[in-house]
C-alpha positions in Angstrom: 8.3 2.4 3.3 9.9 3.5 0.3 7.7 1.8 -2.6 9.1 1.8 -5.9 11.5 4.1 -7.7 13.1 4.7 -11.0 15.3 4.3 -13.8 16.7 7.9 -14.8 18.9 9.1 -17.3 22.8 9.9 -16.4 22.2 13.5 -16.3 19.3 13.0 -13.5 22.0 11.5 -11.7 24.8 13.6 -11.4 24.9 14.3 -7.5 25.3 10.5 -7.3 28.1 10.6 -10.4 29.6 13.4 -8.5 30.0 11.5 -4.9 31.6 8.3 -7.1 33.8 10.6 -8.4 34.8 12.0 -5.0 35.6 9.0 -3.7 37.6 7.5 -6.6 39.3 10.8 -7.0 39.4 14.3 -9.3 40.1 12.4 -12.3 38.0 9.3 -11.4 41.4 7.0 -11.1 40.6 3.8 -9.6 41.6 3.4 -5.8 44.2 0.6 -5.0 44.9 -1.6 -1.9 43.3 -3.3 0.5 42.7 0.1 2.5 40.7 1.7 -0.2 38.5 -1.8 -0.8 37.6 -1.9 3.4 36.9 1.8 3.0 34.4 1.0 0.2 33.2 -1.8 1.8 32.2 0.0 5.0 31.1 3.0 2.7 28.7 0.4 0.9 28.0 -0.7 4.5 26.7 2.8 5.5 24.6 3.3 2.5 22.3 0.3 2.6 21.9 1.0 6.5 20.6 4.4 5.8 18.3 3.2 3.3 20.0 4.8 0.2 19.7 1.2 -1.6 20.9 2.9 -5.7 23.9 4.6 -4.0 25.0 1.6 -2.6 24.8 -0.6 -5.7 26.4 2.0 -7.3 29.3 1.7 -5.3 29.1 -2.2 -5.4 29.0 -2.3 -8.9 32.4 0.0 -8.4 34.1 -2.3 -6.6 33.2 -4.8 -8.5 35.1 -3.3 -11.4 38.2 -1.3 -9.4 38.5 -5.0 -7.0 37.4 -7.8 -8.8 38.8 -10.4 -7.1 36.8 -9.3 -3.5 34.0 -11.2 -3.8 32.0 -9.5 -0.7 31.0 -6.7 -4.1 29.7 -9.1 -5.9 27.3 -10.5 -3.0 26.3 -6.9 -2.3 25.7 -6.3 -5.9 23.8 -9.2 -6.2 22.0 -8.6 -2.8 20.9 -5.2 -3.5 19.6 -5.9 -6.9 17.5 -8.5 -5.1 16.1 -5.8 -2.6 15.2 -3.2 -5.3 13.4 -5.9 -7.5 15.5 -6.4 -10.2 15.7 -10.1 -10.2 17.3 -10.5 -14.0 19.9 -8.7 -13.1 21.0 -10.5 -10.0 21.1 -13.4 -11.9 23.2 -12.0 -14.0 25.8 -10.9 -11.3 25.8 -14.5 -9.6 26.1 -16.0 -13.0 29.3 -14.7 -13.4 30.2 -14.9 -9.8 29.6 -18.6 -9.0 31.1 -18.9 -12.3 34.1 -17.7 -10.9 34.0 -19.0 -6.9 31.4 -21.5 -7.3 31.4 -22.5 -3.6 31.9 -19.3 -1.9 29.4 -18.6 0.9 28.5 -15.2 0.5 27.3 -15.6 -3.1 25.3 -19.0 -2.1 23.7 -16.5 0.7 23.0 -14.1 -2.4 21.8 -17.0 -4.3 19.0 -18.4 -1.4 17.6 -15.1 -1.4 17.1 -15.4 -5.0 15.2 -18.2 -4.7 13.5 -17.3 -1.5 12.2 -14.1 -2.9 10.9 -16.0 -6.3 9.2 -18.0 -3.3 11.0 -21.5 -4.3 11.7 -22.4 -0.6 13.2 -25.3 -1.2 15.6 -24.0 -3.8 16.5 -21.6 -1.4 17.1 -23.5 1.5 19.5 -25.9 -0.7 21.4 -22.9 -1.4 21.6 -21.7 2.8 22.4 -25.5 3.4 25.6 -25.6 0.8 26.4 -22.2 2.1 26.6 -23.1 5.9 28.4 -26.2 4.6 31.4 -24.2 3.4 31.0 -21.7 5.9 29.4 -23.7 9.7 27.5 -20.6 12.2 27.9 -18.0 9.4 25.5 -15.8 11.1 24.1 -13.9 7.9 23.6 -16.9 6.2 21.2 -18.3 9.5 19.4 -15.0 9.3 18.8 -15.5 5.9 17.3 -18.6 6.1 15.5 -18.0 8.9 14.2 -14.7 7.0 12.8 -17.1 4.2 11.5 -19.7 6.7 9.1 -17.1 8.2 8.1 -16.5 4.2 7.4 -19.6 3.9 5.5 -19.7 7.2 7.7 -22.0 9.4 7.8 -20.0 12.5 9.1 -22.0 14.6 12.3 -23.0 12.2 12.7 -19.4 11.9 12.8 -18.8 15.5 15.6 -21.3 15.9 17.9 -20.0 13.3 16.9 -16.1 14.0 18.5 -17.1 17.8 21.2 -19.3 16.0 22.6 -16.3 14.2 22.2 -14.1 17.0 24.5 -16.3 19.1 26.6 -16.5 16.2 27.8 -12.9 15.5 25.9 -11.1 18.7 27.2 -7.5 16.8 24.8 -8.2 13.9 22.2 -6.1 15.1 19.5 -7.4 12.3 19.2 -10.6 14.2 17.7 -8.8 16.8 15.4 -6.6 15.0 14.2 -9.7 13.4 13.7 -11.9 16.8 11.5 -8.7 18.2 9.1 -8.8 15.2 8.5 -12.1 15.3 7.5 -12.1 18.9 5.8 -9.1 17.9 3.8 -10.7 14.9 3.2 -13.7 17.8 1.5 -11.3 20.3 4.2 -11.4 22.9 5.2 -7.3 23.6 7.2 -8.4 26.5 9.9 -10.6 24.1 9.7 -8.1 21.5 10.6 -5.2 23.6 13.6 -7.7 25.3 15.1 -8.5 21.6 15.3 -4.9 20.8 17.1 -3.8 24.2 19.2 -6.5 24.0 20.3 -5.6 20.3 20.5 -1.3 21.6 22.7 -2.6 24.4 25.0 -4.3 21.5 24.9 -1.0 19.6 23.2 2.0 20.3 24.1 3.8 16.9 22.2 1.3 14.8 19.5 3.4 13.2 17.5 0.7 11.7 16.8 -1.3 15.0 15.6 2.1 16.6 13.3 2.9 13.5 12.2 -0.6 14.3 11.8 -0.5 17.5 9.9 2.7 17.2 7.1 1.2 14.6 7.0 -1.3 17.3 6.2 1.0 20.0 3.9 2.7 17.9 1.8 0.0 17.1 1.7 -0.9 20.7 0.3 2.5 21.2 3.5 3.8 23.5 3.4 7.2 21.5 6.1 9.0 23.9 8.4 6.2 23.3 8.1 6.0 19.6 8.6 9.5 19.3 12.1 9.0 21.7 13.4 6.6 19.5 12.1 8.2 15.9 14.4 11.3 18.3 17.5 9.0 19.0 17.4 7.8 15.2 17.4 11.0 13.6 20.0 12.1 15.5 22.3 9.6 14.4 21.1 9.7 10.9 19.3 13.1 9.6 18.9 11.3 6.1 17.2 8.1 7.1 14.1 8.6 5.0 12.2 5.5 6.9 12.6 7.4 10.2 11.5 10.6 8.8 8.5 8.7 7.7 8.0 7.4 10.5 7.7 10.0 12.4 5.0 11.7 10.4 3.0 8.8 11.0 3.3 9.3 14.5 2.0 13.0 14.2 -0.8 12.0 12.0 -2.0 9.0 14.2 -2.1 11.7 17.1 -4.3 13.9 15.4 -1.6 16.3 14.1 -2.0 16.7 10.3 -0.2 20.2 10.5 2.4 18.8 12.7 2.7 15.5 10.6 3.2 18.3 7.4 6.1 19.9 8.9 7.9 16.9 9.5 7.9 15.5 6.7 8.7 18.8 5.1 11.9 19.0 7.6 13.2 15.7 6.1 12.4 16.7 2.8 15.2 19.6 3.8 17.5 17.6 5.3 17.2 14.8 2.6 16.5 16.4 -0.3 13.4 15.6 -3.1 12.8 12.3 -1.2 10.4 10.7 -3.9 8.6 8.5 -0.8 8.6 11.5 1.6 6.7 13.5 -1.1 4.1 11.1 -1.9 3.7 10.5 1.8 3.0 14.7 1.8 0.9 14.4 -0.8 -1.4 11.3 1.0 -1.3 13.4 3.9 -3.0 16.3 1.6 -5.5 14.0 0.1 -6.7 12.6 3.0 -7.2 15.7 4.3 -9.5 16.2 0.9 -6.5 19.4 -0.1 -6.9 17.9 -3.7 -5.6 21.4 -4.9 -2.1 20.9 -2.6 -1.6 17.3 -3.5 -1.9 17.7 -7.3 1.0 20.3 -7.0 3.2 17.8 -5.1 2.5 15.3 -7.6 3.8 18.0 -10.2 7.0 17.9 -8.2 7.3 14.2 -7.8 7.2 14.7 -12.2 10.2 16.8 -11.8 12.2 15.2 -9.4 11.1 11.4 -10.2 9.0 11.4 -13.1 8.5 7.5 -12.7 7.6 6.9 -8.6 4.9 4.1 -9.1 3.3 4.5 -6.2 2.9 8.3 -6.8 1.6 7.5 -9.7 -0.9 4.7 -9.0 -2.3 7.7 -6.3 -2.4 10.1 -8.4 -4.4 8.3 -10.7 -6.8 7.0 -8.0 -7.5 10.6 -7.4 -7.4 11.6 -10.5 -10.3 8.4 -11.5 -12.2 9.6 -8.5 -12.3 13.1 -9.2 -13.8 12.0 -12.5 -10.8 12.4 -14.5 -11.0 9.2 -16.3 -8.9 9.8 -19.2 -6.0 11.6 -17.0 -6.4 8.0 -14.7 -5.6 5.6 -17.8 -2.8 7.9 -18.8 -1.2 7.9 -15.1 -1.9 4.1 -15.0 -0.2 3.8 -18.5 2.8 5.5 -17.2 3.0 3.5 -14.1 3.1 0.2 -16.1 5.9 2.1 -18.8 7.7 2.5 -15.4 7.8 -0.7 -14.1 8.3 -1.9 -17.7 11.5 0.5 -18.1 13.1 -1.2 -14.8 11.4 0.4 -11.7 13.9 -0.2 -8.5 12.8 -0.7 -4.8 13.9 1.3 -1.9 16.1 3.7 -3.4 14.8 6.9 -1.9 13.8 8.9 -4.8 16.8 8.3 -7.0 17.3 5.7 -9.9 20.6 3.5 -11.1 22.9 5.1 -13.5 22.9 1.5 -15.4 19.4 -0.3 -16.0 19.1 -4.2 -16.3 19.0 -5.5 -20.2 16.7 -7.5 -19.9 14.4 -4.7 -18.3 14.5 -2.5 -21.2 11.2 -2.0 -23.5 9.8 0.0 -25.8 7.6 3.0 -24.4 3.9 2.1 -23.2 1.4 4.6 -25.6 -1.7 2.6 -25.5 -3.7 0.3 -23.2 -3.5 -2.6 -25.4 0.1 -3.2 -23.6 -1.1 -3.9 -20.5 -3.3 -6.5 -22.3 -0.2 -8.1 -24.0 1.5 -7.4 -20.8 -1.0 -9.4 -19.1 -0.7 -12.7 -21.7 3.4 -12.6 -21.6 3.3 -12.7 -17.9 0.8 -15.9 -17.9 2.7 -17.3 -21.1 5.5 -17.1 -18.6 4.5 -18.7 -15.9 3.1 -21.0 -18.1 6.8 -22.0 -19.3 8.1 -22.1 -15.6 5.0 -24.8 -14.8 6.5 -26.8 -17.7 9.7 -26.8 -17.2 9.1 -28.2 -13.4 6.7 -31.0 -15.0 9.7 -31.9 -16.9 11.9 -32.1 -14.5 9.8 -34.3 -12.5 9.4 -36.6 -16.0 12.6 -37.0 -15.7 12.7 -38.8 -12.9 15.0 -36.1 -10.6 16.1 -36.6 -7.6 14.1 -34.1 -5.3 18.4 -32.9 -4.4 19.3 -32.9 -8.3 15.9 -30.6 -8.4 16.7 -28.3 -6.2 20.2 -28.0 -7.3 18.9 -27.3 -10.9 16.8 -24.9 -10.0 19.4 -23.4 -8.1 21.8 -23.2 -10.8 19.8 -22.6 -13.7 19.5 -18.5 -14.7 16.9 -17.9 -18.3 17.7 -15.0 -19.5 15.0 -12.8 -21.0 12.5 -13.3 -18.5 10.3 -10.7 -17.3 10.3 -9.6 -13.7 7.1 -10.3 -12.9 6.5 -9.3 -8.8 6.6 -5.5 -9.5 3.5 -5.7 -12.1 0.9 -7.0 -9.7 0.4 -3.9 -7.7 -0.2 -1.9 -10.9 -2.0 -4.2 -12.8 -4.2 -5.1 -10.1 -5.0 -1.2 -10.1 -5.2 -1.4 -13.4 -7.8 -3.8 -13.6 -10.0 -1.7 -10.7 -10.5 0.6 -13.0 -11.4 -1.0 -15.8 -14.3 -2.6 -13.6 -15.5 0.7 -12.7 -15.7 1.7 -15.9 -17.4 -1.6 -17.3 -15.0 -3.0 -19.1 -14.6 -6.7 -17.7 -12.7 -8.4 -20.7 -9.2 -6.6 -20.0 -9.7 -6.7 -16.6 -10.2 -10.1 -16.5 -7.2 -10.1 -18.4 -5.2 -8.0 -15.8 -6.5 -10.0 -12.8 -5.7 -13.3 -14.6 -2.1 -12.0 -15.0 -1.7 -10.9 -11.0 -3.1 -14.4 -10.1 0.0 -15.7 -12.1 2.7 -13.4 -10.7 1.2 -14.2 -7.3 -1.9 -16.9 -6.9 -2.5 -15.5 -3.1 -2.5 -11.9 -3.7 -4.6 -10.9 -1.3 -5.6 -8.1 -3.3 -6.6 -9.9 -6.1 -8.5 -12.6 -4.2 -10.0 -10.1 -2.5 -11.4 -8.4 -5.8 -12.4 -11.7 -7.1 -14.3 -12.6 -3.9 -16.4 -9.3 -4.2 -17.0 -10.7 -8.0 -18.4 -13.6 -6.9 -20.2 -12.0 -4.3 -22.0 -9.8 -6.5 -22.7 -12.5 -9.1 -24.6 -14.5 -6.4 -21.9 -17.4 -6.5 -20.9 -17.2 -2.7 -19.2 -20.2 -2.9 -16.6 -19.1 -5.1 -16.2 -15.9 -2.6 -15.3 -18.0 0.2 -12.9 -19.9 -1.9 -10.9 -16.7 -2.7 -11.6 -14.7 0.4 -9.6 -18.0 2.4 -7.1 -18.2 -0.7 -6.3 -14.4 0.1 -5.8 -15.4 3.9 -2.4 -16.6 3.3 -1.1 -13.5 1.1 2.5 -12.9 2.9 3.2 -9.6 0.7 0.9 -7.4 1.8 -0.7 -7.1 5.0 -3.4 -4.8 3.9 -4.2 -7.3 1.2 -4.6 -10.2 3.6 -6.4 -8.0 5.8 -9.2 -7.2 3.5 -9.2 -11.0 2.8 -10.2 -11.5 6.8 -13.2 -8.9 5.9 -14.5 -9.9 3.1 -15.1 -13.3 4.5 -16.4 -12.4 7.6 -19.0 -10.2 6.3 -20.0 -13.2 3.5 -20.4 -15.4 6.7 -22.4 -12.6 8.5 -24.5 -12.6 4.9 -25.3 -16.3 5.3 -26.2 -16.2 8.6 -23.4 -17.7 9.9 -22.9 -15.4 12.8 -20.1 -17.0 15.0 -18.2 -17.7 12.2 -18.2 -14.4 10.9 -17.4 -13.2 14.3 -14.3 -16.0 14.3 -12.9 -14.5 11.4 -13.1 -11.2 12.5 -10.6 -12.1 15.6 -8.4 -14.2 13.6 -7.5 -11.5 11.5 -7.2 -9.0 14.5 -4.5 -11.9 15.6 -3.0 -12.8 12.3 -2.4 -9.1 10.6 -0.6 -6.6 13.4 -1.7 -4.2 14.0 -5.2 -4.3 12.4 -6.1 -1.3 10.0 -8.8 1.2 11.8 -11.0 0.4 8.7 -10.6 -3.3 9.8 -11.5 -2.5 13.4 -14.4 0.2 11.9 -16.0 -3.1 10.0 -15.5 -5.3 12.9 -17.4 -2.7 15.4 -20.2 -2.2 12.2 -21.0 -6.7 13.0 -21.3 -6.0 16.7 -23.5 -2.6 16.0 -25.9 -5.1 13.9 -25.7 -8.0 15.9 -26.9 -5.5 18.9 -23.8 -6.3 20.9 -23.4 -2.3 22.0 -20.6 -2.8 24.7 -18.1 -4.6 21.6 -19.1 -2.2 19.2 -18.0 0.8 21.3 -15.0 -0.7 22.0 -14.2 -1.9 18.0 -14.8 1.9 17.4 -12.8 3.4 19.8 -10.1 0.9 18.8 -10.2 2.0 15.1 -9.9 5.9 16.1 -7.0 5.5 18.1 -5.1 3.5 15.6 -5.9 6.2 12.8 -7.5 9.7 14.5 -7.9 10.5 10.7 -9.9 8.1 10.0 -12.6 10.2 9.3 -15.1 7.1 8.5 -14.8 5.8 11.8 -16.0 9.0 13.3 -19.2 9.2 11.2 -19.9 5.1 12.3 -19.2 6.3 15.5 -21.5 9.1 15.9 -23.8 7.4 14.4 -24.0 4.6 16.8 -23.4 6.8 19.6 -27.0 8.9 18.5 -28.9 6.0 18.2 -28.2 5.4 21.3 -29.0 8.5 22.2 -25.3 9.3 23.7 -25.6 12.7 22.4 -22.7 14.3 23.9 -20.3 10.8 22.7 -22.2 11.3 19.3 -21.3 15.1 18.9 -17.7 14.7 19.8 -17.6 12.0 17.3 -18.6 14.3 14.5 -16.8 17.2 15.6 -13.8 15.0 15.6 -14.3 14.2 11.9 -15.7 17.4 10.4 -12.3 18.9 11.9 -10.3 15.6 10.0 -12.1 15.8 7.1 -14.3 19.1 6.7 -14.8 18.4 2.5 -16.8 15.2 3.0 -20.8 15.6 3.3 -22.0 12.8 4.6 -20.4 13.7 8.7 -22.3 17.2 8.2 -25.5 15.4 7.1 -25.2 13.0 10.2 -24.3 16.3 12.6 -27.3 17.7 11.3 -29.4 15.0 11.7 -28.7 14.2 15.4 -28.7 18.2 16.3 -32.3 18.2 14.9 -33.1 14.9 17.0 -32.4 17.0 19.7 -34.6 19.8 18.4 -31.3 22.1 18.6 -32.3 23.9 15.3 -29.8 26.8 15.8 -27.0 24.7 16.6 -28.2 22.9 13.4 -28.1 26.4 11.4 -24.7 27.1 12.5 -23.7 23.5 11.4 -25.6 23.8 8.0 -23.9 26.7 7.2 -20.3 25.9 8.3 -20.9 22.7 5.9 -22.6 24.2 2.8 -18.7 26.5 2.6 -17.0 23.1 2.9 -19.5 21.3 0.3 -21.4 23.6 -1.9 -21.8 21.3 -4.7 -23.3 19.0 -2.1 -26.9 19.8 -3.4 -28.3 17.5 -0.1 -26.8 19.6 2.1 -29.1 22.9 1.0 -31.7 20.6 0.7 -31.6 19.5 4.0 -31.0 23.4 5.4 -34.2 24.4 3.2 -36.4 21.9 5.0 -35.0 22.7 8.4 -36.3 26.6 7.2 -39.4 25.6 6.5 -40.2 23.4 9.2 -39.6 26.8 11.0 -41.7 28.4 8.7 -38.8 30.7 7.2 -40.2 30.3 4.0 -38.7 32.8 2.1 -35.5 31.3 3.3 -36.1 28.2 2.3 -36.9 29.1 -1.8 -33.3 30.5 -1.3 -31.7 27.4 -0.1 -33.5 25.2 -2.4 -32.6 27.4 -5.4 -29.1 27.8 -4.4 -29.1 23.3 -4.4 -30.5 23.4 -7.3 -27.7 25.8 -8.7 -25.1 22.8 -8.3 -23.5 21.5 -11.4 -25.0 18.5 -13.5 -23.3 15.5 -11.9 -24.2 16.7 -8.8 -28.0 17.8 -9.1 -30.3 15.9 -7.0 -33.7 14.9 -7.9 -34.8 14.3 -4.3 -33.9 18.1 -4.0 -36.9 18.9 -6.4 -39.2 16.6 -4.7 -38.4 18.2 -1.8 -38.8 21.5 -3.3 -42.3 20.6 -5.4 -44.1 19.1 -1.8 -43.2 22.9 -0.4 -44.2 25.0 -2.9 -47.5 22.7 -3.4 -48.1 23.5 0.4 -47.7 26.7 0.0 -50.4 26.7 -2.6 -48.3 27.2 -5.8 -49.2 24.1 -7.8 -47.7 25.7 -10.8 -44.0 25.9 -9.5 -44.4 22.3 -7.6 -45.7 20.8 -11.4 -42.3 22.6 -12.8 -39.8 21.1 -10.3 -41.6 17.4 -10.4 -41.0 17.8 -14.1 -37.7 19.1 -13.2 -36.8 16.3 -10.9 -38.0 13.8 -14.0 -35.3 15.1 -16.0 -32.6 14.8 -13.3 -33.6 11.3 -13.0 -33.6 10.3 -17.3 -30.1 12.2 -17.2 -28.9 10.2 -14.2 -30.3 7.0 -16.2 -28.8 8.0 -18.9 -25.3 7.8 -17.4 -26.3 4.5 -15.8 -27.1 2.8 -18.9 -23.9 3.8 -20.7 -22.0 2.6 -18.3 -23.9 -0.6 -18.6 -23.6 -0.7 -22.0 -20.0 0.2 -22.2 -19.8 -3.5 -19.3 -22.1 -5.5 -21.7 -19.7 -4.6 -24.5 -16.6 -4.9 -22.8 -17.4 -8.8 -21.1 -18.7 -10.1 -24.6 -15.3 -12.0 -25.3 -14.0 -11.9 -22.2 -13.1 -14.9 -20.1 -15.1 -16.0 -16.5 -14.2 -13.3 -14.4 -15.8 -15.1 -11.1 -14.0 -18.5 -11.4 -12.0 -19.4 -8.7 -9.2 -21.4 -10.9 
């Protein structure tokens, strides 16, 4: 949970300089013996279990220079530069180690991950195999490999070597976690559970097996355990960030927003300016629609960590959809810069005192780099195609191959995993705002880093979908369905295709895919469940639909979308009472969004409850008041009660709304009154007033078009499935 983090200068980083120093002593004299290397070791040890990955690389890279003949700093080095994304430089640090103990296990164990992460399973598994060679029922080792096997898909291998290293070392509590989330992913809550008491019995301090077991439990909907064990954990550990986040989640899902605040603010106190616990705050703000309380957490997150990405690629999505287009590209400029500059993973809000060589670039200042970006990456990848054509020319044994790969390093190379989130973004943007030819140029680049990414494919899909080539949809919704980096990108994958089946007519299908992705993807997201329920509402299956809905509210109570669906479908079937708890429910989640007044409204007026429907009107026009529908809809609800008078008011104070938000309807509205009311004059002013509304609103419309037409004319096929 902790996304990406930063580079920073060495005078960001002086708590970290100063707890080196501590350990190595006043004058920072190097430590000597093997006392002070196990001390480090374990010290190493208790950073990466708590999360704080740049500390602990800190202190690897310590040890590799105070012991350098104990190899075990090397493989944590080399490990932890792995886990933060920094691939380059953890080529760099097995280099020199396999240079120097070419056979040693724990460096082969580095080196499979390596290759497992870059997705080259069968480098990787050449690397386990020579390790467990040297080293028979090494227990990490069989983790590991069993860690890239479920990667790769293999469940069943990885189940074998998950219990192999279990049996192996039973105190490596990781073995565990990793059984119970496999059953888990499986559908079996009974083994899951099982795997993570048998791995608390083996140690009940472990703070990462609780946090698991917790997410677990939440998912599972056992809310008072979760909470126990999120309890238990930050007992044991007040600064485990992914606990602390944890537990906000919990508060959140239980319809606790102000509770869910305070937590998160209590680890920010007991952690310190936690870059992921302050862009969780401010995601808790936004979807609460508190844009004015969010935008000042993102000006802390600029203090403290001037270069989070995900803060920024949020920040910039509120920032595009508040209408802040220029302030967007900037934020999705530096987000790129950041990435470009050496962005870690998982190191809580703090960056590396040293950043990788071959990370290093000059500053991003225009959005032509994410356009040469984009061509490098693909020029890359187009190398890396070559050079296994080659190999294969050459007549290789499939062993020799493998061994190759596995001990060939190219320096230079980009690190190419990091950019897809952010140029995927990237390239959303740009489609909104018409301009197709560096999109095309952004997506192309993501489809190179990762061909599967199911946020990509899913993009493409809706492409193709809107182009009328529904083919080409279903070939990169299905492509998508295999995504293994992101859940919520395979997830939308599973949705976008079974609402092109429902499209074609191809109902049971549609309905297929729906459950497979409940099945494949755990949990499902409540806008997942919310879409499912929205297929059985139109395929008149009320019972299901009920059900999908009440499903997708108890995974997210926020989910203020699922409550407007849900009161909607609950008033058409004239289930007032289920209908009115519905959108009480979400005007309390989400009180700034219009559209769950409107619907209020709408079924209190079914009901012919009109001062009910007063009350409501007026609550929601000191939520909304640039919502000009909203006093349009109060104004006719006035003078179908023949509050004339009252309704003039209402209609002029909708019409009072700034320009992007004026509504021509409103003056229709207003004109059919006024022309009842016999003043033909005033209804042939607001008809020519509504006119105007709609030439300015075409006006917009058409420069955005433009702005698309100019922006595809050299552009490449932005539908193709390639």
């Amino acid at each position: 949970g902790a996304g990406f983090e930063t580079l920073t200068s060495e005078t960001q980083q002086q708590p970290q300089l100063d707890e080196l120093l501590s350990f190595f002593g006043p004058e920072g004299s190097a430590p000597s013996g093997p006392r002070s290397a196990a001390l480090l070791q374990r010290k190493v040890k208790c950073l990466r279990r708590s999360g704080r990955l740049a500390e602990a690389l800190e202190l690897s890279y310590a040890g590799m220079s105070h012991f350098p003949l104990v190899r075990s700093f090397w493989a944590s080095a080399a490990a932890l530069e792995l886990r933060i994304g920094r691939v380059e430089a953890a080529q760099e640090v097995l280099d020199e180690a396999l240079r120097r103990w070419p056979g040693n296990a724990s460096l082969l164990l580095a080196l499979g991950l390596m290759h497992a992460r870059q997705r080259d399973y069968e480098a990787a598994s050449y690397a386990f195999r020579t390790a467990l060679e040297r080293e028979p029922g090494n227990a990490a080792v069989l983790h590991a490999w069993a860690s890239a096997e479920v990667a790769k898909g293999d469940l069943v291998a990885a189940r074998s070597r998950f219990r192999a290293a279990a049996a192996a070392n039973p105190g490596m509590i990781h073995s565990y976690t990793s059984l119970a989330r496999l059953e888990a992913a499986a559908g079996d809550e009974t083994a899951a559970r099982q795997h993570f008491k048998d791995g608390h019995a083996a140690d009940p301090t472990h703070v990462p097996l609780l946090h698991a077991w917790a997410t677990f439990e939440l998912n599972c909907d056992k809310q008072s355990a979760a909470r126990r064990l999120l309890t238990k954990a930050l007992e044991l550990d007040p600064t485990h960030v992914p606990s602390w986040m944890a537990k906000g989640a919990l508060e959140w899902r239980q319809g606790n927003p102000s509770k869910a605040r305070e937590v998160f603010e209590e680890g920010l106190s007991a952690v310190g300016p936690s870059a992921p616990l302050l862009s969780a705050l401010a995601d808790l703000e936004l979807r609460q629609m508190n844009i004015k309380n969010a935008r000042e957490l993102f000006s802390q997150l600029r203090t403290s960590t001037p270069r989070h990405v995900p803060s920024l690629l949020l920040e910039a999505k509120m920032e595009h959809r508040s209408g802040n287009r220029s302030r967007a590209q900037r934020l999705y400029l530096e987000a790129a810069a950041s990435v470009a500059a050496g962005v870690v993973r998982g190191s809580e809000g703090r960056g590396l005192l040293t950043p990788s060589p071959a990370t290093a670039v000059a500053p991003v200042t225009s959005p032509e780099f994410l356009c040469d970006l984009a061509i490098a990456l693909r020029q890359q990848q187009g190398r890396q195609q070559q050079q296994e054509q080659q190999l294969l020319r050459e007549g290789r044994s499939s062993e020799e191959q493998q061994q190759a790969t596995a001990e060939g390093f190219h320096g230079g190379a980009i690190t190419a995993a990091p950019y897809a989130a952010v140029l995927h973004a990237c390239a959303q943007m740009l489609l909104v705002e018409g301009d197709l030819a560096m999109a095309e140029e952004l997506l192309l680049a993501v489809e190179a880093v990762e061909s599967n990414n199911g946020h990509m494919c899913h993009t493409r899909g809706l492409l193709c979908q809107r182009e009328g080539n529904l083919t080409a949809a279903e070939q990169w919704f299905r492509r998508g369905l295999d995504c293994r980096t992101s859940r919520d990108g395979a997830m939308l994958c599973y949705e976008g295709l079974a609402e092109l089946l429902a499209f074609q007519g191809r109902k049971e299908e549609a309905r297929a895919a729906w459950k497979a992705g409940a099945a494949a993807v755990q949990p499902p997201t409540s806008r997942f469940l919310r879409q499912a329920a929205l297929f059985e509402k139109k395929e008149r299956n009320w019972v299901a639909a009920g059900a999908l809905f009440a499903d997708a509210v108890r995974r997210d109570p926020q989910d203020y979308r699922s409550w407007l669906q849900w009161g909607v479908f609950e008033s058409r079937q004239r289930n007032w009472e289920a209908a009115e708890r519905c959108f009480q429910r979400g005007t309390s989640v989400a009180p700034g969004y219009p559209y769950l007044w409107l619907a209020y409204v709408s079924s209190l007026v079914a009901q012919r409850r009109i001062s009910d429907a007063r009350i409501v009107l007026r609550t929601a026009t000191q939520h909304c008041p640039r919502h000009a529908q909203l006093w349009m809809e109060w104004a006719l609800v006035e003078a179908a009660a023949g509050n004339a008078e009252m309704a003039r008011q209402l209609f002029g104070r909708g019409s009072e709304v700034p320009s992007n938000y004026q509504h021509e309807p409103l003056y229709q509205a207003w004109a059919a009154f006024e022309a009842e009311m016999g003043n033909e004059d005033v209804a042939a002013q607001l008809i020519q007033r509504a006119e105007q509304v709609a030439q300015a609103h075409t006006a917009r419309r058409l420069a955005t078009e433009d702005k698309a037409v100019s922006g595809s004319g050299s552009g490449g096929n932005v539908n193709g499935a390639t």
